[in-house]
N, C-alpha and C positions, 0 to 999 in steps of 0.2 A: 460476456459470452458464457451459456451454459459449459457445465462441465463435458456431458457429452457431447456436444458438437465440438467442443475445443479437443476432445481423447481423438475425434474421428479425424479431423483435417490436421494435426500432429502425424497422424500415423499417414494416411493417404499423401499428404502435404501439397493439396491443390495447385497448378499453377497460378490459376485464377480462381478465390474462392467465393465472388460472386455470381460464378458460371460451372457453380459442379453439375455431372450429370446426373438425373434420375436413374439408378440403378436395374431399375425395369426396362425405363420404354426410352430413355436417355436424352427425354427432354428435359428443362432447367430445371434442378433438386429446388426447392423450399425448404423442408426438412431436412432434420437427422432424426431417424424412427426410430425404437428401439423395437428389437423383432421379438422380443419377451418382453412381455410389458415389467414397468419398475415394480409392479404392486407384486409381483408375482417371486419377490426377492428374498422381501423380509428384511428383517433388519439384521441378522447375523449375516447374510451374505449383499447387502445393498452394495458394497460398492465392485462389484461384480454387476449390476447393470449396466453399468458406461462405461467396459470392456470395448476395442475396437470390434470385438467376435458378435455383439450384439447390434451393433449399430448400422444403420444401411438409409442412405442417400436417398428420398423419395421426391419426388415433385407432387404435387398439393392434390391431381387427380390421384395419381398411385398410393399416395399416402389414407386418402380418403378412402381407396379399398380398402388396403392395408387392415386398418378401422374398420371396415366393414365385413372382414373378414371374408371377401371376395378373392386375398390373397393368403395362402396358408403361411404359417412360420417357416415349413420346412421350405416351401418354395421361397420364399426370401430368403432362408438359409442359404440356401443352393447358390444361388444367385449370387451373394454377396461373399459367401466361403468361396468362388472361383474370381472374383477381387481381388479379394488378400489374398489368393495362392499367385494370382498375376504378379500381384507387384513383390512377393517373397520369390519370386523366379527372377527377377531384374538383378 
């Protein structure tokens, strides 16, 4: 299991983590996206890409925006920063 997907369902701790939901539209995830891509790290701060703060749940259409950059950062920011405030509120 990559590192990042193993930092995200650590932190989330899925019930069932072959049924996560897509963070967007909350159909079946596929992914773990990183919402900054890794190139964008460097090598002085790489392992700050697979922070749970960058990672967000995508299913394979959403993802493919994501990619396409039909989805901005910050809206996945948004999106997944009210996530982890959900589950820091439990």
């Amino acid at each position: 299991m990559q590192k990042h997907t193993k930092n995200y369902l650590q932190f989330f701790k899925p019930h069932d983590e072959q049924n996560i939901p897509c963070e967007v539209c909350a159909n079946r995830a596929v992914d773990i996206h990183h919402i900054i891509p890794r190139s964008k790290f460097g090598k002085k701060r790489k392992e700050e890409q697979d922070h749970v703060e960058n990672l967000i749940a995508l299913c394979r259409v959403c993802h493919d925006m994501a990619h396409d950059e039909k989805f901005s950062k910050d809206y996945l920011s948004k999106i997944h920063f009210k996530k982890i405030k959900s589950i820091n509120t439990l």
